[in-house]
C-alpha positions as CSV (number, residue, x, y, z in Angstrom):
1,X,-92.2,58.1,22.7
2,X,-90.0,60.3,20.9
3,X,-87.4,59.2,22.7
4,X,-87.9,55.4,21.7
5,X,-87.8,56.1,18.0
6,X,-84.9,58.4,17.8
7,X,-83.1,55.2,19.4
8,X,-84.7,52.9,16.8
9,X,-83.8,55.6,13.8
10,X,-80.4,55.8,15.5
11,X,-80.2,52.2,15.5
12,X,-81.7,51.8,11.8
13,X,-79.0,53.3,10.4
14,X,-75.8,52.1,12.5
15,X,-74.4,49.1,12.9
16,X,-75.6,47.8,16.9
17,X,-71.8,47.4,18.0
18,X,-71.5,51.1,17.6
19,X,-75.0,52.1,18.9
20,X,-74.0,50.4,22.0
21,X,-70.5,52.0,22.2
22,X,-71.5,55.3,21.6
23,X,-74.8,55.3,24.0
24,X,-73.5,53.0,26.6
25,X,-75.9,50.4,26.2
26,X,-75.8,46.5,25.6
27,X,-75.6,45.5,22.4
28,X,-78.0,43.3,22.8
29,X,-80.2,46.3,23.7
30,X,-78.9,47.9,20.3
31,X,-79.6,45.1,18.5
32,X,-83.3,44.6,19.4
33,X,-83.3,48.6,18.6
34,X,-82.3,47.5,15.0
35,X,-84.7,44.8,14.3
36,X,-87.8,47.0,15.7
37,X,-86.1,49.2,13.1
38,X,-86.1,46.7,10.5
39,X,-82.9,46.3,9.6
40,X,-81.4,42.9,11.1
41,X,-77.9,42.6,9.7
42,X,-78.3,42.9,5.8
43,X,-75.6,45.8,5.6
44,X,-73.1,43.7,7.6
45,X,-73.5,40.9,5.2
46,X,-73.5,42.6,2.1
47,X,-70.0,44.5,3.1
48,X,-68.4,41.3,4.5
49,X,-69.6,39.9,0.7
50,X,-68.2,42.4,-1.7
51,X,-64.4,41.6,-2.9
């Protein structure tokens, strides 16, 4: 179990492209990881908004 949630922590506080890079996973893998977390894609969106 301790396992599992330093993955979701991991993936709670990186974007799931790099998650899956760094760990050799899919991203759809890290992805999952990041919603369990409860971040979806909110710091992706906000960067891609700002000028």
């Amino acid at each position: 179990m301790a396992r599992n949630t330093a993955l979701v922590e991991l993936a709670s506080e990186l974007p799931a492209v790099v998650v899956s890079r760094l760990l050799g996973v899919h991203q759809n893998t890290a992805d999952t990881w990041k919603r369990i977390g409860g971040q979806d894609n909110a710091y992706a969106a906000e960067v891609a908004s700002c000028p």
